[in-house]
Structures are given as structure tokens and as C-alpha cells.
C-alpha positions as CSV (number, residue, x, y, z in Angstrom):
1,X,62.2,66.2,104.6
2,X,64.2,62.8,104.8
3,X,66.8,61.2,106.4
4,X,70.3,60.2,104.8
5,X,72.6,58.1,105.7
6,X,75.9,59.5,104.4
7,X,78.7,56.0,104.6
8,X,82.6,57.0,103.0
9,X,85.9,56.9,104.4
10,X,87.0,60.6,103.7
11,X,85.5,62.9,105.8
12,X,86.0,65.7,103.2
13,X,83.4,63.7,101.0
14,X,81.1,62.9,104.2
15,X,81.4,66.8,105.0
16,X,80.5,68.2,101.5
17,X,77.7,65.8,100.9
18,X,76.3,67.0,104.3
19,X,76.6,70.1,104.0
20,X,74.8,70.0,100.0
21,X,71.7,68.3,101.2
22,X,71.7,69.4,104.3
23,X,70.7,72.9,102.8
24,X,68.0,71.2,101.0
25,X,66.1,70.6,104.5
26,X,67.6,66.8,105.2
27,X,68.3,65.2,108.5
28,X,72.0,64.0,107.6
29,X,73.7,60.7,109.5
30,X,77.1,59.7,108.7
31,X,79.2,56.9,109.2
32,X,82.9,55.7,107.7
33,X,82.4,52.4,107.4
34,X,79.8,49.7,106.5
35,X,79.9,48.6,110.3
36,X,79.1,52.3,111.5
37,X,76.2,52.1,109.0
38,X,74.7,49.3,110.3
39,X,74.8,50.6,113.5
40,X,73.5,54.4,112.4
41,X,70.8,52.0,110.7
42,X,70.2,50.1,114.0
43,X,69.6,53.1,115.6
44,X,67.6,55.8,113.0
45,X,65.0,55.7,110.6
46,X,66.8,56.1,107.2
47,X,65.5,56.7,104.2
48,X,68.0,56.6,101.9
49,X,72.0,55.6,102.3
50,X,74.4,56.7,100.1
51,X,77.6,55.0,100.4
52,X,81.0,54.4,98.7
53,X,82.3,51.2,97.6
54,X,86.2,51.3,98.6
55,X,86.0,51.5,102.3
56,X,88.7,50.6,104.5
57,X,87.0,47.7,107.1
58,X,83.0,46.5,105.6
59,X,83.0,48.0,102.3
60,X,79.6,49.1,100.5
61,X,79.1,46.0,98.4
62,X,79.1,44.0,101.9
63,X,76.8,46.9,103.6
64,X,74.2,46.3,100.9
65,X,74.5,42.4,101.5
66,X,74.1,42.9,104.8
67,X,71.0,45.3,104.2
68,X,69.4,43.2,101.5
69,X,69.3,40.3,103.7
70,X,67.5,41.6,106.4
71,X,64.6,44.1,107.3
72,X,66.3,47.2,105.5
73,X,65.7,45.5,102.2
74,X,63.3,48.3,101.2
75,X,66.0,51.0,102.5
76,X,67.1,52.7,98.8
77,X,70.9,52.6,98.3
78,X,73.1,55.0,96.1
79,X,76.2,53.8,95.6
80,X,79.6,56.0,94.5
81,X,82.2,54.8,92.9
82,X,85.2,55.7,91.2
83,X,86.8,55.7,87.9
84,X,87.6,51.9,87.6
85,X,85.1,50.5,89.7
86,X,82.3,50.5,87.2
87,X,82.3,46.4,87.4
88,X,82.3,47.0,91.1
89,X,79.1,49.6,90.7
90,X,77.1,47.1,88.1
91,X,77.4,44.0,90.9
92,X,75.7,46.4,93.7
93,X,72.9,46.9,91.8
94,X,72.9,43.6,90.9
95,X,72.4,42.6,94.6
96,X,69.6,45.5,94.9
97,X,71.4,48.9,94.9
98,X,68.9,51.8,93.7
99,X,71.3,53.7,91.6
100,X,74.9,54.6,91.2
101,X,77.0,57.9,90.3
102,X,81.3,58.2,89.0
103,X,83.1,60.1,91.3
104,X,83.9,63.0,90.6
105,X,79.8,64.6,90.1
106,X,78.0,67.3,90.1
107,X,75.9,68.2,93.2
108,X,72.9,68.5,91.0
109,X,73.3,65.1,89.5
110,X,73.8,63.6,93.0
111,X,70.6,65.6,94.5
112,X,68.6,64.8,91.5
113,X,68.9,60.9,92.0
114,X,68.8,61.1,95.5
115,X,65.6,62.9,95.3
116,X,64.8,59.9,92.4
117,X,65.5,57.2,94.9
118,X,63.6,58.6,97.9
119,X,60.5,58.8,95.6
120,X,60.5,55.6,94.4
121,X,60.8,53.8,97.5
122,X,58.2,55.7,98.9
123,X,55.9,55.0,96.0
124,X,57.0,51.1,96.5
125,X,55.6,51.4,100.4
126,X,52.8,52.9,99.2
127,X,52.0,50.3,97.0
128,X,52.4,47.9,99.7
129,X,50.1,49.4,101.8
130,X,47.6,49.5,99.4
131,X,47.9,45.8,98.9
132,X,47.8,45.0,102.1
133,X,44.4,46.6,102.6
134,X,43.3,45.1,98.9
135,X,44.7,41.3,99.7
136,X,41.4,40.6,99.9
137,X,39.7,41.2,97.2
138,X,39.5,39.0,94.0
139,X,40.5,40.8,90.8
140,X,38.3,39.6,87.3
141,X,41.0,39.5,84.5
142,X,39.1,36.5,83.1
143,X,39.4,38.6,79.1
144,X,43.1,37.9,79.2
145,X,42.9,34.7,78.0
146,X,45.2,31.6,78.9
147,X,46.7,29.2,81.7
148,X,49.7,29.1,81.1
149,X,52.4,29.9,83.3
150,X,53.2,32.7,81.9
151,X,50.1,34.2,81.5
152,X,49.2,33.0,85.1
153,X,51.8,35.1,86.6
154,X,51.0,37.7,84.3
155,X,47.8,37.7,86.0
156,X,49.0,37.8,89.2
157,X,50.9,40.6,88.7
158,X,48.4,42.6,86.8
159,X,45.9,41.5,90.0
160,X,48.9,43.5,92.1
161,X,49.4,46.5,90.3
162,X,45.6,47.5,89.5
163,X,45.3,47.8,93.2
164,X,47.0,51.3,92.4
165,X,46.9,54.1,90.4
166,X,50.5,54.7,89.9
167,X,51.7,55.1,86.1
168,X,52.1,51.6,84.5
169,X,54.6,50.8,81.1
170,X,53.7,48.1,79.5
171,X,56.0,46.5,77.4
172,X,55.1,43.4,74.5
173,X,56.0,42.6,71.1
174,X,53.5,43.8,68.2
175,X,50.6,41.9,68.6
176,X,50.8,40.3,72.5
177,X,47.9,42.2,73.8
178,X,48.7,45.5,75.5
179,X,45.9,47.1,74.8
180,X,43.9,44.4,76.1
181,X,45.7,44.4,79.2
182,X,46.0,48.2,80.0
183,X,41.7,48.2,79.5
184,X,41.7,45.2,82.7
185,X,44.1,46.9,84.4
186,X,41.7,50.2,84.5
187,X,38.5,47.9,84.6
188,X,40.1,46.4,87.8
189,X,41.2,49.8,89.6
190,X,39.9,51.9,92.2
191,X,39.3,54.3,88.4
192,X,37.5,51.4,87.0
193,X,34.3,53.9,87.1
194,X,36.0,57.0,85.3
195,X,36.6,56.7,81.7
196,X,39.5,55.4,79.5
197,X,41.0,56.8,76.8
198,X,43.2,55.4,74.4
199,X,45.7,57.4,72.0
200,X,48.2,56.0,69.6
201,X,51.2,58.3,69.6
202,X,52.6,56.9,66.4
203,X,49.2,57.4,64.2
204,X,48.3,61.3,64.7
205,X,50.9,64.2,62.8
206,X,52.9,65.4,65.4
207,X,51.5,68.9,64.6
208,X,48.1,67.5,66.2
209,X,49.5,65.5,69.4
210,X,49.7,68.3,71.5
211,X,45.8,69.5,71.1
212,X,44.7,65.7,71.0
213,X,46.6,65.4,74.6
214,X,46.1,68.9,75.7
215,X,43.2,70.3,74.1
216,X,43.3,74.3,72.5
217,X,40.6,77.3,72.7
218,X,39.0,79.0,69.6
219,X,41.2,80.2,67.5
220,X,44.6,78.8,69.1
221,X,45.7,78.3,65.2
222,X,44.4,77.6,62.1
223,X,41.0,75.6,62.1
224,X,40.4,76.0,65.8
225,X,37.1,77.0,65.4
226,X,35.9,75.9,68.8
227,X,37.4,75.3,72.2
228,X,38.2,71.3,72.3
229,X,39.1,68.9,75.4
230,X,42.5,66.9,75.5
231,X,42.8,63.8,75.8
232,X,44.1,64.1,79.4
233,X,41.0,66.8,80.1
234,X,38.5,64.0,78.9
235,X,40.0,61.1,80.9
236,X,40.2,62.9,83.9
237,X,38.9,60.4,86.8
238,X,39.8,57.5,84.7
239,X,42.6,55.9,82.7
240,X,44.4,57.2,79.6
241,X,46.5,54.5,77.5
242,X,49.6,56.2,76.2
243,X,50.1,53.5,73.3
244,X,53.6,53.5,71.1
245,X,55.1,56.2,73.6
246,X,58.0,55.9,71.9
247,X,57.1,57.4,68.7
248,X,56.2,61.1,70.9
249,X,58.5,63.4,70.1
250,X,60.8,65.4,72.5
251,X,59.4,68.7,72.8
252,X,55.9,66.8,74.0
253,X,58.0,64.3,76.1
254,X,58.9,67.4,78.3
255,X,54.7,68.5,78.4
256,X,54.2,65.5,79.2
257,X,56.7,64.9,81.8
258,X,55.3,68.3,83.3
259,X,51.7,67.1,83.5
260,X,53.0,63.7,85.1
261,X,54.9,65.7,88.1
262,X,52.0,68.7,88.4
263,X,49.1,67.1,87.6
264,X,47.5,70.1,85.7
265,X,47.1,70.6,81.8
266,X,47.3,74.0,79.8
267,X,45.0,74.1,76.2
268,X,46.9,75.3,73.4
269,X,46.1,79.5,73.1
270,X,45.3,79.7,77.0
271,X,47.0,80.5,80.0
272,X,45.0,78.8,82.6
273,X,46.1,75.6,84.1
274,X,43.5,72.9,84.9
275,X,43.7,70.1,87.4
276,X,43.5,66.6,85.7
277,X,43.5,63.3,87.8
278,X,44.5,60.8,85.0
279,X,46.0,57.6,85.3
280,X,48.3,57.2,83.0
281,X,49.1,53.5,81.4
282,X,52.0,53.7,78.7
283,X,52.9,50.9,76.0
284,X,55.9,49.9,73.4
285,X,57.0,47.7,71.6
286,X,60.1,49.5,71.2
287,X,63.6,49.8,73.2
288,X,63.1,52.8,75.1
289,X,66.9,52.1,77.2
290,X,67.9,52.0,73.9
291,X,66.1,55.1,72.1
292,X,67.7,56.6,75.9
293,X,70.7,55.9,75.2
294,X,70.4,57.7,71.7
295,X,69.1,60.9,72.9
296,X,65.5,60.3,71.6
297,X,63.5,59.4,74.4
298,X,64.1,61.8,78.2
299,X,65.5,59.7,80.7
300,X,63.4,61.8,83.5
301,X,60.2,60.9,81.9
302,X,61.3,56.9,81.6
303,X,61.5,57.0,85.3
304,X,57.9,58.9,85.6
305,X,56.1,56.4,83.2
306,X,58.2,53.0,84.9
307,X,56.7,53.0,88.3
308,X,54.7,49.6,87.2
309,X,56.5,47.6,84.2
310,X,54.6,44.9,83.1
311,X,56.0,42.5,80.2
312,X,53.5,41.0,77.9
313,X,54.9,37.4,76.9
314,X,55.4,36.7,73.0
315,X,52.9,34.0,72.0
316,X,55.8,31.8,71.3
317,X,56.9,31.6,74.6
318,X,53.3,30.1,75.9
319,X,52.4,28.1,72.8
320,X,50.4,26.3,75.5
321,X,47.6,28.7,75.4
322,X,46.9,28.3,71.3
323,X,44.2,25.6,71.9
324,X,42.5,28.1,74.6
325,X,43.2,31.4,72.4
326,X,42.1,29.3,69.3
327,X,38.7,28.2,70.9
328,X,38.0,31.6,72.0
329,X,38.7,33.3,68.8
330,X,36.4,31.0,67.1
331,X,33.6,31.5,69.2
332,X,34.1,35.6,68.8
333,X,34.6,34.8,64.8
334,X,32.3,32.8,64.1
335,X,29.3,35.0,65.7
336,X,31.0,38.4,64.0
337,X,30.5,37.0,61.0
338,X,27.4,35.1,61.6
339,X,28.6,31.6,61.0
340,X,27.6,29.8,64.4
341,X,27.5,25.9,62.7
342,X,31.1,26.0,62.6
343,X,32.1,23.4,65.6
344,X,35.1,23.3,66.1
345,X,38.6,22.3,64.3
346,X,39.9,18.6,63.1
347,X,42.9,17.8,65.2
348,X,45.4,18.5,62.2
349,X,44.1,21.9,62.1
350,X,44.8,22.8,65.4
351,X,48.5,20.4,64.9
352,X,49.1,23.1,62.5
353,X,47.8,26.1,64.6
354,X,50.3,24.6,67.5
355,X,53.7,24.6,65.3
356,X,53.5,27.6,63.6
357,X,55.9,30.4,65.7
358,X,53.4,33.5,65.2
359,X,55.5,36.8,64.8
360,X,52.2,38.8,64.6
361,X,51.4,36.5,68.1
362,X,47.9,36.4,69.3
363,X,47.0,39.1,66.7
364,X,48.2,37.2,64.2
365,X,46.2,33.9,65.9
366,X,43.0,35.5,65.8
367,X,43.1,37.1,61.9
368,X,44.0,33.4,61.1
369,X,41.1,32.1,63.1
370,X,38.7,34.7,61.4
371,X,39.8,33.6,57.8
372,X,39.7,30.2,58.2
373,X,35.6,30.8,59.7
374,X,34.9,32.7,56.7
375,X,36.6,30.0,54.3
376,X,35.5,27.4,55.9
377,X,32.1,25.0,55.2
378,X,30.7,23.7,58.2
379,X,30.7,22.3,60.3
380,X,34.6,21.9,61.4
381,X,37.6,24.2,60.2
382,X,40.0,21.6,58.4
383,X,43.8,21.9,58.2
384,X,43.2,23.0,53.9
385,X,41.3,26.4,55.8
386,X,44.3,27.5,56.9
387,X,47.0,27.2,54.2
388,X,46.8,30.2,53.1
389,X,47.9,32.1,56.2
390,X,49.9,29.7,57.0
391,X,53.1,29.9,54.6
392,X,55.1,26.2,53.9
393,X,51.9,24.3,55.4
394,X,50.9,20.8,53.7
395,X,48.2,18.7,55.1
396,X,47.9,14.7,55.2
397,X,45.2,13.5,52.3
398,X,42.3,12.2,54.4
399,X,40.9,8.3,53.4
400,X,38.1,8.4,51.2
401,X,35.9,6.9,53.9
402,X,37.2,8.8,56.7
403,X,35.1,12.0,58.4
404,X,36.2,14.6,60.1
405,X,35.5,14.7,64.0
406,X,35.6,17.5,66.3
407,X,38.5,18.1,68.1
408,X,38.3,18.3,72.0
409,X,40.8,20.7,72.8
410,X,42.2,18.3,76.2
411,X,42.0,15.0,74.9
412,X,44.2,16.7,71.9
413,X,46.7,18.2,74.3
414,X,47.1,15.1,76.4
415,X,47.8,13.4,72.6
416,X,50.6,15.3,71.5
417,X,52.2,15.4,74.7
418,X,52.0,11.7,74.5
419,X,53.1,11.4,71.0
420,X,56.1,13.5,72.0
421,X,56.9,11.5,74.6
422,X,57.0,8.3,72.7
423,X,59.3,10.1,70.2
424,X,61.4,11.4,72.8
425,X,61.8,8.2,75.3
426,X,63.8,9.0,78.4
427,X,64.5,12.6,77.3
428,X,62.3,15.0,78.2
429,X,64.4,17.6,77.3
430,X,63.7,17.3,73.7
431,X,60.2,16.4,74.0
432,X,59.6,20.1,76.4
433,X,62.0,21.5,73.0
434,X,59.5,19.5,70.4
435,X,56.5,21.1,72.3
436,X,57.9,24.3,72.9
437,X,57.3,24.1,76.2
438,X,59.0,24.4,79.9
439,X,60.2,21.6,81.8
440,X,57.5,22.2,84.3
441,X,54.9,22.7,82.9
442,X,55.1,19.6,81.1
443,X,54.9,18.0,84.7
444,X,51.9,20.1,85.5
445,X,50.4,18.8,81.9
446,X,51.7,15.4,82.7
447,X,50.0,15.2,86.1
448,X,46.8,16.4,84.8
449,X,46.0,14.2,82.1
450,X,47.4,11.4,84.5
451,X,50.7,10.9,81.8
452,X,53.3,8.2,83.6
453,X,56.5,7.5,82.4
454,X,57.2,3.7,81.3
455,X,60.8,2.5,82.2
């Protein structure tokens, strides 16, 4: 079992807490202060702490400080506080604190998030380890398209996380990709070879979930006229994608929640478990703290499901990537739909493509692309091919004489940063607002294309 560090200054509360999970098998340590804690800590391998906050001498928001800023960062910390001191409770964990409980509790709550805490860090270590031993290998997420910054650390962090096969929630507006990125996380995994699965939660009757995650033998109910394979059965020694979680409803939150800690299935009609070793990858666009907080999504099964959050950006926030994203949905468009003379877009068209704010995002991009191929003639995609999904668009009247050219996607990116510039003299501020981008990766754009400011 583990070891816990015990820290308050009443010894009745040191006592009781030693005795309570000292019956559940753990090697208990106690101190009264944060200086006895740190010494306990010199001294003993300790894998969890729980301490209060009002202590007479180092208190517990100094202990964690203390731990934070050196080796015993990855040491989990429960912190307990009284009625009062919630303010107090929201700063430690703030400064890295794994949890927190309101004196007075109950000893189940108490052993159920200590038990919480203990399992996460361990899962954290073991995700360490495994990138240790995987730092050298070069992950491929070259379909996620874009260079941004954000997508660049997105990419990273994807590159980190696929070294595992710990649950991953996935989190993104309508539209951002999450499909897309839950298939290169499982094409980039030690699964990569078993198959993945992919289920949207919020599309099948709720009367059907459980025998499309679980599966059901002949004659379960009515129209079972043969034994079928879940979901879960199916994907075993692969991936399966869990997409709009938050739509399932609560009595298959707590089947699911059961197959995440057992790791076995049971088909509808029959009382025989079988082992499944499915990765699980969740996604939502939706609030789950929030739908928590309501009473509509299980807390426990949050925690199960959040081992790896990843955030998909909104394409708004990376409007740097539209040229790239653009390009590629072209290409992908224009050979669907057998139109490979279209080159390319005039620089107002892609002007156009830059300022509009996308609330579908790249989805939304790319079913603007694929119109415009189809309504365009060859052999470039004018700004006119893309009024019509583009609401309160104009377009400049072209000279008689003039002809369209193709646009090269860098030599129009270093133009509008320039134009920008221009407009905004000495105030880069508004010209990073203007382009909707960050302050630096304007420098980054600005020492590509070789930009200098003029005094």
C-alpha cells in the first residue's frame, strides 16, 4: 500500500486520520507542522501528504511552496480546511495542491480522494517513464495541419501523450478537429496496429447505446436475432473514440465508469464478463464541470476519462493557419470532385478567407473551400466564388484589362503583414489586433519574410 504523510496541529485529527487509513493497509507518518513535514519528507518516501492549512509555526500553504519548488513537486497534496478558509483552499491549489476537502468530512470522502490523488500521481510517473524511454522517437502528426503556434504546441503535446495509452478527453469547439486528432493520436500509439472505433454518443437512441458499446446475445430483447459485438468488444487492442461524451446518459455513465476501472465488458442477456483492452479517447464540445456541477455528468467518471486533456484551439485563435488549411482543402476538393485545373485563389479571395471569424472553424473552412471548387471556372477561385458562404462579403470590381494571377500563399502573408504595418506605424499592437494575431508570432512572421521596422 502507500505511504501518507499525515501534517495538522491537533493530534486528535492526526490520530483519527491514522487510525482510518491505517486500517486500509497504509504506512502512516505524521508531523504538526510544515517544518516536521519537510523533515518526515527528508527522511521517507511519501506518496501522498495531507495537510491542514492553519498551523501554528509553517502553515500548509508555505509547506506546499516549499514542496513545489523543489524535488517533491510530483509528491500529491490534499489540503483541509475549514469553514472560512475556502479562499485559502482555492490559492493551494493554485500553487499545485492535488485536491482539497471542508472540515468537518466524512472518512469515505477523505479515503475516496486520497485514493484519487495516489492514482493520479502514479499514472503521471508512469507517463514519465514512458517518455523517457520514447524521447527518442519522432512522432508523424503531419494530417493535423498548420504552423502555428498553437497548433505547434498542440503537436507537441499530442507527440507526448500518444506515447501512452492512458484515457485522453479531448476538448474543442464544433468544428476544430477532434476527430482528426483522436485518429493521430491512435495512429501514433503503441495501439496504432489494433483497430479504432468511433461512436457518436449524441447520434444513436439511448435505448441502442448500451448494445452498440456493449454488445447483447440472441434474443437479449426484441430484434436480437443474433449475438452482436460492442463497440468496446470490436476495438479491443486498439482505440475507441467516445465522441460527444456528454450527451451519454447516467445510467451508462456508471457501465462505463465500471468497464474503465475493470477492464471487462458484459453483452446485454449474458452473464459472462469478457476482458477488453481498449483505449479509450473521449471528446466535447460541451462543459462537462458545468453539466458536473448540474448533476448530469458523474464526477468519478470525469476523473477516469481526464487522465490526458487536450484542447483543440478555435480557428480564430490561429487565423495564421487559413492560407495552409485553405491550400490543403483545395487540393483535397478539387480532386473529390474531379476539378484538378483549379490553381489556386486571387489574393482577394484568400483576403476574404483571412477576415472572416469562422464559428463552424476549420469545418466550416473546408465546406467553403469545396463550394467555391465546384462554383468556380478555372483556373483560380475568385473572391465572387465565395460570397455566398460568406455573409456581408463585397469584392473590389477588377479593371477591364486586368487578369487574375495566382496567389502564392508566402509572398501574400508577408503582404498583409506589411500592409498592416504601414497602417499601423509604430504600434504593433493594433496591427497583431488587425491580423488577429499574437505579438510573437508577428516577430516570428516578421523575421521570416526579412520585415524591418522603419523609424
Amino acid at each position: 500500500m502507500s505511504s501518507i504523510l499525515i501534517v495538522d496541529d491537533e493530534e486528535g485529527m492526526r490520530k483519527s486520520l491514522s487510525i482510518l487509513f491505517q486500517k486500509e493497509g497504509h504506512r502512516i507518518y505524521q508531523a504538526e507542522n510544515g517544518e516536521g513535514a519537510l523533515d518526515q519528507l527528508s527522511r521517507n518516501e511519501i506518496d501522498l501528504v495531507i495537510t491542514d492549512l492553519r498551523m501554528d509555526g509553517m502553515d500548509g500553504l508555505h509547506l506546499l511552496g516549499h514542496m513545489r519548488g523543489n524535488k517533491l513537486s510530483g509528491v500529491p497534496v490534499i489540503v483541509m480546511t475549514a469553514y472560512g478558509t475556502i479562499d485559502s483552499a482555492v490559492e493551494a491549489m493554485r500553487i499545485g495542491a492535488s485536491d482539497y476537502i471542508a472540515k468537518p468530512f466524512e472518512y469515505d470522502e477523505i479515503l475516496h480522494r486520497a485514493k484519487r490523488a495516489i492514482e493520479h500521481a502514479a499514472t503521471n510517473r508512469e507517463i514519465d517513464r514512458i517518455m523517457q524511454i520514447k524521447s527518442a522517437t519522432r512522432e508523424d502528426f503531419s494530417m493535423i495541419t498548420g504552423e502555428s503556434a498553437a497548433m505547434t504546441s498542440l503537436k507537441q503535446q499530442l507527440g507526448k501523450l500518444s506515447a501512452t495509452t492512458f484515457p485522453v478527453l479531448i476538448t474543442g469547439e464544433t468544428g476544430t478537429g477532434k476527430n482528426l486528432v483522436a485518429k493521430a493520436v491512435h495512429l501514433n500509439s503503441p495501439v496504432a496496429g489494433g483497430p479504432f472505433l468511433s461512436v457518436n454518443c449524441a447520434s444513436i437512441p439511448e435505448q441502442l447505446l448500451e448494445s452498440e458499446f456493449f454488445g447483447h446475445t440472441k434474443g437479449a430483447f426484441s430484434g436480437a436475432i443474433m449475438e452482436r459485438k460492442g463497440l468496446f468488444e470490436a476495438a479491443h487492442g486498439g482505440t475507441i473514440l467516445l465522441d460527444e461524451i456528454g450527451s451519454l446518459p447516467k445510467p451508462l455513465q456508471a457501465k462505463l465508469l465500471g468497464v474503465l476501472q475493470d477492464k471487462v465488458i458484459r453483452r446485454i442477456g449474458s452473464n459472462n464478463e469478457v476482458p477488453v483492452d481498449t483505449r479509450v479517447i473521449a471528446a466535447t464540445n460541451s462543459d462537462l464541470a458545468g453539466a458536473i456541477r448540474k448533476g448530469e455528468f458523474r464526477e468519478d467518471l470525469f476523473y477516469r476519462i481526464n487522465v490526458l486533456p487536450v484542447h483543440i484551439p478555435p480557428l480564430r485563435e490561429h487565423k495564421e493557419d487559413i492560407p495552409l488549411l485553405a491550400e490543403h482543402f483545395l487540393n483535397k476538393c478539387k480532386s473529390d470532385q474531379g476539378k484538378r485545373d483549379i490553381d489556386g485563389f486571387v489574393p482577394e479571395a484568400m483576403n476574404k478567407l483571412y477576415q472572416h471569424d469562422y464559428p463552424g472553424n476549420v469545418r466550416e473552412l473546408q465546406n467553403i473551400i469545396c463550394r467555391a471548387v465546384a462554383l468556380s471556372d478555372p483556373p483560380l477561385i475568385l473572391c465572387e466564388d465565395l460570397l455566398d458562404a460568406l455573409p456581408g462579403t463585397t469584392c473590389c470590381t477588377p479593371c477591364e484589362t486586368e487578369e487574375p494571377t495566382p496567389l502564392d500563399i508566402k509572398e501574400w502573408e508577408k503582404r498583409i503583414i506589411l500592409q498592416s504595418i504601414a497602417r499601423h506605424p509604430n504600434n504593433l499592437a493594433e496591427a497583431c489586433k488587425e491580423l488577429k494575431i499574437g505579438r510573437t508570432t508577428l516577430w516570428r512572421k516578421m523575421k521570416q519574410y526579412k520585415i524591418e521596422l522603419t523609424d
